[in-house]
TIKOL-322973 format. One line per field, with one value per residue (C-alpha): x, y, z; residue number from 1. Coordinates in steps of 0.05 Angstrom, whole numbers, always signed. Example, Ala and Ser with C-alpha at 12.3 -4.5 7.8 and 13.67 -1.06 7.14 Angstrom:
REM residues 2
xx <- (+246	+273)
yy <- (-90	-21)
zz <- (+156	+143)
n <- (1	2)
***
This chain:
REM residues 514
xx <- (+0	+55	+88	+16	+14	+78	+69	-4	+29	+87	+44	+0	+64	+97	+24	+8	+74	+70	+1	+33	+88	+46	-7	+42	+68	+11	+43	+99	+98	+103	+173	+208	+277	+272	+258	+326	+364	+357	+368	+440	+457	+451	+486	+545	+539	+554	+616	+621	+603	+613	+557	+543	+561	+514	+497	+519	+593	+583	+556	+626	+669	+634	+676	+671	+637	+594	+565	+551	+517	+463	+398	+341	+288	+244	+178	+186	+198	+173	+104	+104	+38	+17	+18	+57	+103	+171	+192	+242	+291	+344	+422	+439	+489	+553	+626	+656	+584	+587	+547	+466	+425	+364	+302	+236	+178	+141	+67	+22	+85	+88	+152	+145	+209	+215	+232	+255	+245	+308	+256	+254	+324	+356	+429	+460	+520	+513	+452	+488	+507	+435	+421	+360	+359	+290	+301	+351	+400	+402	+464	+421	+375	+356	+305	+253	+221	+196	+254	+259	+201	+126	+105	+175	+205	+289	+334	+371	+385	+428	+448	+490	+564	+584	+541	+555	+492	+494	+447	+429	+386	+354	+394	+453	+502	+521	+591	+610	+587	+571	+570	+545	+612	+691	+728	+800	+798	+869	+927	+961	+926	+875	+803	+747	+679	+624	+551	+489	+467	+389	+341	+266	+230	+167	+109	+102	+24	+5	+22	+77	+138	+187	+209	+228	+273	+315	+383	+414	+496	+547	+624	+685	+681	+616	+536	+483	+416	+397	+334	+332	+292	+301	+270	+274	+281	+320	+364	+347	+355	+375	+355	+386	+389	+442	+455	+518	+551	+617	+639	+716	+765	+777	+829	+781	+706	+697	+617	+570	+635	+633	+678	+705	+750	+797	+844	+870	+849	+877	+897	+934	+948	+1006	+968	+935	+993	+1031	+983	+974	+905	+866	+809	+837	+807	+779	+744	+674	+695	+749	+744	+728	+687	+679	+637	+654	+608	+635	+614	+687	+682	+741	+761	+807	+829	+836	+892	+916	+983	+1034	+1023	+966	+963	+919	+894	+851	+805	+801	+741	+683	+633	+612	+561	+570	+630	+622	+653	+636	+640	+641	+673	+599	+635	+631	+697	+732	+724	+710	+676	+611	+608	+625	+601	+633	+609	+533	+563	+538	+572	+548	+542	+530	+486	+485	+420	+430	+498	+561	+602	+676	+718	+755	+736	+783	+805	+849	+876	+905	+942	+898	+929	+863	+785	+769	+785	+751	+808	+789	+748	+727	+679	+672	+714	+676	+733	+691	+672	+617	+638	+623	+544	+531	+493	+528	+460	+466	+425	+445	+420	+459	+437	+455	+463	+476	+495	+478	+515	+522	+577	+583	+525	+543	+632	+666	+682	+738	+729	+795	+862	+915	+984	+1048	+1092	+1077	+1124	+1175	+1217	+1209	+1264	+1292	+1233	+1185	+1117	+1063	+985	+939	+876	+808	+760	+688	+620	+579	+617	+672	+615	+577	+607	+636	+685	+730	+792	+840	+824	+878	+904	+906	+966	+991	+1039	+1068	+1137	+1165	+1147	+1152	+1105	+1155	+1089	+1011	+997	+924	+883	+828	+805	+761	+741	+701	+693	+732	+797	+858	+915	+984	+1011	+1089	+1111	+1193	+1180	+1238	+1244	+1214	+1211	+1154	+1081	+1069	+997	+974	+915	+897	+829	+822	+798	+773	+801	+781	+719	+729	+704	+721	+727	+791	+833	+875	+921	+960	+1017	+1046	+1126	+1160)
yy <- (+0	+49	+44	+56	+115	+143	+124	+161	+225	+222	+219	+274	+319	+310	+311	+380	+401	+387	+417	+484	+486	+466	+529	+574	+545	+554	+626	+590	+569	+494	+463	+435	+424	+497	+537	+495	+507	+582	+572	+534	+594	+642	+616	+606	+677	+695	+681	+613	+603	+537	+506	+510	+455	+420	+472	+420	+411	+347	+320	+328	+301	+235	+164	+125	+67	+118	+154	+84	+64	+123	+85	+116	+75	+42	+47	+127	+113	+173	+152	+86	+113	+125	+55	+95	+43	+81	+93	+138	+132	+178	+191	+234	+293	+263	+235	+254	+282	+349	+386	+380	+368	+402	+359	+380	+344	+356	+358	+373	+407	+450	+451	+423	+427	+354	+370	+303	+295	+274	+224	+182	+163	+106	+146	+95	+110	+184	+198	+248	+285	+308	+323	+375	+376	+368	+366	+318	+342	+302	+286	+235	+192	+125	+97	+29	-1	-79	-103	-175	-191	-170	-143	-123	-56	-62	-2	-2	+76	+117	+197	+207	+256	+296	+287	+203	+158	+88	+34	-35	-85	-146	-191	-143	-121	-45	-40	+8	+90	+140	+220	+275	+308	+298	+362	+361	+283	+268	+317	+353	+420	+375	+340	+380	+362	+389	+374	+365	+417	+398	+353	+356	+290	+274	+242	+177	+163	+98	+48	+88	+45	+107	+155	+220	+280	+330	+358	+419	+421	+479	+476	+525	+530	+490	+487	+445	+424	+357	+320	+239	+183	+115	+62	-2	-76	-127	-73	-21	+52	+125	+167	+228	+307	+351	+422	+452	+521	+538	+581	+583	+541	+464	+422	+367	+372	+289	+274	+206	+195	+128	+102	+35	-16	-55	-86	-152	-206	-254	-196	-170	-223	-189	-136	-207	-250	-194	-186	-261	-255	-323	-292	-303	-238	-173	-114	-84	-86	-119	-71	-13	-24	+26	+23	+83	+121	+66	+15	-20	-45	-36	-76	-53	-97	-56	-55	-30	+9	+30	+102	+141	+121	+152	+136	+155	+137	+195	+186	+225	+203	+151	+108	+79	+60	+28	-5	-81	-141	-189	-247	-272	-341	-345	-387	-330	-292	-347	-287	-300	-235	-187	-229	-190	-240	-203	-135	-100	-73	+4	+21	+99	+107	+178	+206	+242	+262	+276	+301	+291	+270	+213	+166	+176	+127	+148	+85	+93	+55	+22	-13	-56	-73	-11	+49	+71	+71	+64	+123	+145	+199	+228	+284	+334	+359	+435	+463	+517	+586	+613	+629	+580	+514	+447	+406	+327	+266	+193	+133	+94	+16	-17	-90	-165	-224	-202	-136	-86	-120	-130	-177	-199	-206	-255	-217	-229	-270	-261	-237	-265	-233	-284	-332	-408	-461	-425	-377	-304	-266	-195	-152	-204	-205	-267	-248	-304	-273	-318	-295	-328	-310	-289	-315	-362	-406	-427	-496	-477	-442	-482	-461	-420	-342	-298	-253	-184	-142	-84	-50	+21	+43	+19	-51	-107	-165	-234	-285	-288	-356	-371	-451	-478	-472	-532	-510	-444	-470	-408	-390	-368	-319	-332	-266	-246	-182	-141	-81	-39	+7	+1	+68	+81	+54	-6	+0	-64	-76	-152	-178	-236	-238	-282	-256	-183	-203	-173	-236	-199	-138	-107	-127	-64	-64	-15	-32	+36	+40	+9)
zz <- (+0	+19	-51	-79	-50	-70	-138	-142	-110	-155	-213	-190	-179	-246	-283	-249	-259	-334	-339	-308	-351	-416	-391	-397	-460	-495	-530	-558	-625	-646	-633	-693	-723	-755	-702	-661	-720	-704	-636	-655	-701	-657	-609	-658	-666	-588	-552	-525	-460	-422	-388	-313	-268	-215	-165	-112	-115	-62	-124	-164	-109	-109	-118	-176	-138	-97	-162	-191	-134	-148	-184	-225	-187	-251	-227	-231	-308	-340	-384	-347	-312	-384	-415	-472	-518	-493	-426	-397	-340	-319	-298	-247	-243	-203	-205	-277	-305	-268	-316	-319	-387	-386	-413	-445	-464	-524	-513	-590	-604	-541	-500	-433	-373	-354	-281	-238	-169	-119	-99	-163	-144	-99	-81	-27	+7	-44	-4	+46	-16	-41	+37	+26	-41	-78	-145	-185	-239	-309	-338	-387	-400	-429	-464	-455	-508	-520	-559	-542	-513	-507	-434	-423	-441	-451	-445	-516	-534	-481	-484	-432	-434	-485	-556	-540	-552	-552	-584	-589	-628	-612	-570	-565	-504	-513	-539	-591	-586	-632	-627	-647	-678	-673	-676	-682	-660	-691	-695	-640	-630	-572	-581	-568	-545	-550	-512	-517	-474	-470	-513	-526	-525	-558	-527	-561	-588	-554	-607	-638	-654	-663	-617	-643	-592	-612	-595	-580	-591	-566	-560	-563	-646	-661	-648	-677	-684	-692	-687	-670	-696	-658	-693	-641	-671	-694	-724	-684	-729	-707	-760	-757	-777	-762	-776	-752	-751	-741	-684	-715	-750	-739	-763	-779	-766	-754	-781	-755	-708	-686	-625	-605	-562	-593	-544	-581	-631	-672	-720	-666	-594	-569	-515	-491	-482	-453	-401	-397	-411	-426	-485	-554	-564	-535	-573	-586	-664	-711	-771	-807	-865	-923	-985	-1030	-1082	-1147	-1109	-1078	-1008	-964	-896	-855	-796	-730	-683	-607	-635	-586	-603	-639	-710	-765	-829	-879	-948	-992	-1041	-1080	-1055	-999	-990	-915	-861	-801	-743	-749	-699	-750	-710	-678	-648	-575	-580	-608	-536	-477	-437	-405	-367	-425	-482	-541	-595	-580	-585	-647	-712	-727	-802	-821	-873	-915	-941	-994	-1033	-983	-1035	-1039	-970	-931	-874	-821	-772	-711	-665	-602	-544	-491	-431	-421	-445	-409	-464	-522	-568	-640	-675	-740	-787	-840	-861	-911	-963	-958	-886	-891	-873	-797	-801	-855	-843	-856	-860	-864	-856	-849	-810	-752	-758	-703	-729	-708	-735	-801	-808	-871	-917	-997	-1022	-1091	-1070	-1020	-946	-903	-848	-813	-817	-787	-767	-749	-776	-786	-780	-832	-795	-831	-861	-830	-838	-864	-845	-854	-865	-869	-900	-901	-953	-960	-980	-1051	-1120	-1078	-1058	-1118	-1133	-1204	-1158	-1157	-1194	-1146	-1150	-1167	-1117	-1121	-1087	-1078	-1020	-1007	-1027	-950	-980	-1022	-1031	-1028	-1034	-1052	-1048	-1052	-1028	-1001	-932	-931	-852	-887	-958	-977	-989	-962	-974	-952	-959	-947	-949	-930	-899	-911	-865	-786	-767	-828	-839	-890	-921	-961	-996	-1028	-1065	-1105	-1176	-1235	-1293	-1303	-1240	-1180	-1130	-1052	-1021	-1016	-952	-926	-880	-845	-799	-757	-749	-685)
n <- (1	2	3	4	5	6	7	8	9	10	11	12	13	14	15	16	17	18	19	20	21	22	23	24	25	26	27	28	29	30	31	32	33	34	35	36	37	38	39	40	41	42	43	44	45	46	47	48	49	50	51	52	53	54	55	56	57	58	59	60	61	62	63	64	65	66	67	68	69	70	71	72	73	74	75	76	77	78	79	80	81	82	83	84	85	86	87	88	89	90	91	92	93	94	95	96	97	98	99	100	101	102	103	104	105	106	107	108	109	110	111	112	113	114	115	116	117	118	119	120	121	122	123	124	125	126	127	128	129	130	131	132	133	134	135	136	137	138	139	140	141	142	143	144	145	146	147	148	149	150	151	152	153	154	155	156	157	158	159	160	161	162	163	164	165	166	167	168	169	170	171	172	173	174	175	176	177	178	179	180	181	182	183	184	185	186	187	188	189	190	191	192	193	194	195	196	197	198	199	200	201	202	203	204	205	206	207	208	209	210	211	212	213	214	215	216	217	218	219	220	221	222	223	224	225	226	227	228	229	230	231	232	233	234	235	236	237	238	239	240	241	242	243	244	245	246	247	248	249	250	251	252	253	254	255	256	257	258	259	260	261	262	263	264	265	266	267	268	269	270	271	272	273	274	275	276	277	278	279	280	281	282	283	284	285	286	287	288	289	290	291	292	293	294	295	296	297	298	299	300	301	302	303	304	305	306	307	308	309	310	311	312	313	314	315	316	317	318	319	320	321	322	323	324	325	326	327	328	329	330	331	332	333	334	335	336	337	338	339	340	341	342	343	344	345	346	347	348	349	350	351	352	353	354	355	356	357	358	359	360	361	362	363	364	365	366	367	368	369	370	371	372	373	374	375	376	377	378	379	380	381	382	383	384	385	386	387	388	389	390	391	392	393	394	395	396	397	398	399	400	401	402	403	404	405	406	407	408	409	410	411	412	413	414	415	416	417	418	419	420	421	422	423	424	425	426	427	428	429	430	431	432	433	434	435	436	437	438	439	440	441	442	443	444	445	446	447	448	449	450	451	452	453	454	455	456	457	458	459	460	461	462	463	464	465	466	467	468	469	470	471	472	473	474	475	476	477	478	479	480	481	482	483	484	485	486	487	488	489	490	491	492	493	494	495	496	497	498	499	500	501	502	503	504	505	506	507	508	509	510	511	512	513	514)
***
């Protein structure tokens, strides 16, 4: 009976609280992506001005493990009263998330403050902390919705620090991120971040199956506007818009950024064995994959270098990249906590004509499973001038075990970096490349491929040697290669073909210097 009671008053606070604030709202004009995008260009007019912490600093000086211990209690899920399709529940202000989001509510259009009480939180050993204080601070939110089974709402999108947002489909653990922008991601001159500094959610009808909230974005030398539409499901969707103005100049203005983990694989064991860790392999993705505007899919293999280590695609036009978990085995990971093989691969989608750029991927040291170290975007070839829009649309798929890859050409399945019984030369390296998939399995296929390869000037290609690996009913590269000089990067690429017939997507590698 008591929490009966509490959840009746609760709901009688927020609803007359929202009927208030909608009352008074009633001389606004409708909310929409227009009237933001305004809002986002004047601010890029004004000096920058950096958001206002939590107005309790107790807050800030948290612990890790105390700030973790503070719980959104779910029966206080906003529109759970309701019955509405979505829920929301909500992260508190605390620890390294110092600075509060605000959050509205759309209501027929009308913007509505979505004001939290301290109540609808469980804060534990933080509880001292929030002494007296009524009313919670937002860093972020996440959002319910019956993904894997009816009568159940799972949490699968999450906004919380910086522009970061984080997805998942059907069956899926969280893993890989994406953002709102990159600015100045790789280079020396220092990454810059820039926030979402409040959102507008829309009230869902009651058997909507999309969600749609928008976005406000402000940093030192960019601001944006950018509305949301999460489409739950097996491949659960983020549409999104973005329009963004520029404050002042940036190195590289990094679009649909999309962050990872890589920590070791069978591309790259060594950060396991020298921690004498027992997985074969650790990471939230195993590749960046690329299909350009003529139609050529690329695969790069990611790494955990010893030092930052960028590369780049230049190209006219693009059609998608993503960060992939392609390797789905459960054998390939032996963790039954983490379970990486259920993490899922993020493909950006363009709407619409990009124009000319690169894809730009920027790997970095990580010590442990613990950092984001892999990122890429897109890098637009033209930047707008300060004051004029740089408007864009694409859509963030958030797949599983059958992710975005080339339908009609053979994929790779793994790469594989060391030496087999045959002791290498000085400055030899050994690739073992396993292609599979679209014209290598029809069963005419059965003449050996040719291979396809090509190296930088720092190298020279000793062997191609292409068989059959009767364990995938594809085949397999044995690829050799001198690098010539240690101190400077090799890049490879290798495909096989049929003649004149491309049959794969093009394998490229790029090793950093020692």
């Amino acid at each position: 009976m008591g929490r009966a009671r509490s959840r009746s008053a609760r709901s009688l606070i927020w609803g007359c609280a929202a009927a208030g604030a909608l009352m008074g709202a009633k001389a606004q004009a409708a909310f929409d992506l227009n009237g933001l995008t305004e809002r986002a260009r004047a601010l890029a007019a004004a000096p920058y001005r950096e958001p206002p912490p939590s107005a309790n600093p107790r807050l800030a000086a948290l612990s890790y493990d105390d700030y973790r211990a503070i719980r959104f209690q779910p029966r206080a899920a906003w529109w759970r009263d309701a019955g509405l399709p979505f829920e929301l529940q909500f992260f508190h202000v605390g620890g390294i998330h110092t600075r509060p989001v605000r959050v509205n509510e759309l209501v027929e259009g009308r913007e509505v403050p979505l004001n939290v009480p301290a109540g609808a939180f469980d804060y534990g050993p933080a509880a001292a902390a929030m002494a007296g204080q009524a009313q919670a601070e937002l860093a972020g939110f996440r959002v319910h919705h019956a993904l894997n089974r009816p009568g159940y709402k799972d949490e699968f999108v999450v906004f919380l620090g910086a522009s970061y947002l984080r997805a998942v489909g059907a069956g899926q653990h969280y893993g890989s991120s994406a953002r709102g922008i990159a600015v100045d991601t790789a280079g020396g001159a220092g990454e810059e971040f820039p926030v979402f500094e409040a959102f507008w959610i829309e009230r869902p009808a009651r058997g909507a199956q999309t969600l749609t909230l928008y976005a406000l974005l402000n940093g030192p030398r960019v601001t944006g506007a950018y509305r949301f539409e999460l489409r739950p499901g097996r491949v659960t969707e983020v549409a999104v818009q973005a329009r963004l103005f520029l404050r002042g100049a940036v190195s590289t203005l990094g679009i649909a950024p999309l962050t990872s983990m890589y920590f070791g694989g069978e591309n790259h064991p060594q950060p396991l064995q020298a921690v004498g860790d027992f997985r074969p392999e650790v990471h939230d993705a195993d590749g960046l994959s690329i299909e350009t505007e003529n139609g050529e899919w690329l695969w790069r293999p990611l790494l955990n270098p010893e030092r930052p280590f960028t590369t780049s695609f230049a190209m006219q036009g693009l059609r998608g990249f993503g960060l992939m978990q392609r390797d789905r085995a459960f054998s390939s990971y032996e963790d039954t906590e983490a379970r990486y093989e259920q993490r899922p691969s993020v493909w950006v989608r363009p709407e619409g004509d990009w124009g000319a750029g690169r894809v730009e991927l920027m790997q970095f040291h990580s010590p442990d499973e613990t950092n984001d170290n892999v990122v890429a975007y897109w890098v637009p070839a033209r930047l707008p001038a300060a004051g004029e829009p740089l408007s864009l649309r694409y859509t963030l798929l958030w797949q599983g075990a059958a992710p975005q890859g080339p339908l009609r050409l053979g994929r790779v399945l793994q790469s594989r970096r060391g030496r087999g019984l045959e002791a290498p030369q000085p400055g030899e390296l050994q690739f073992h490349i396993d292609y599979a998939g679209g014209p290598l399995d029809t069963p005419s296929a059965t003449v050996a491929p040719q291979p396809f390869v090509t190296s930088s000037d720092n190298a020279r290609v000793l062997l191609a040697n292409v068989y059959r690996n009767p364990a995938t009913k594809g085949w397999r590269l044995n690829l050799k290669v001198q690098r010539l000089d240690a101190k400077q990067p090799v890049e490879l690429r290798a495909l096989l073909k049929d003649g004149a017939n491309v049959l794969t997507e093009t394998w490229t590698y790029a090793l950093p210097p020692e």
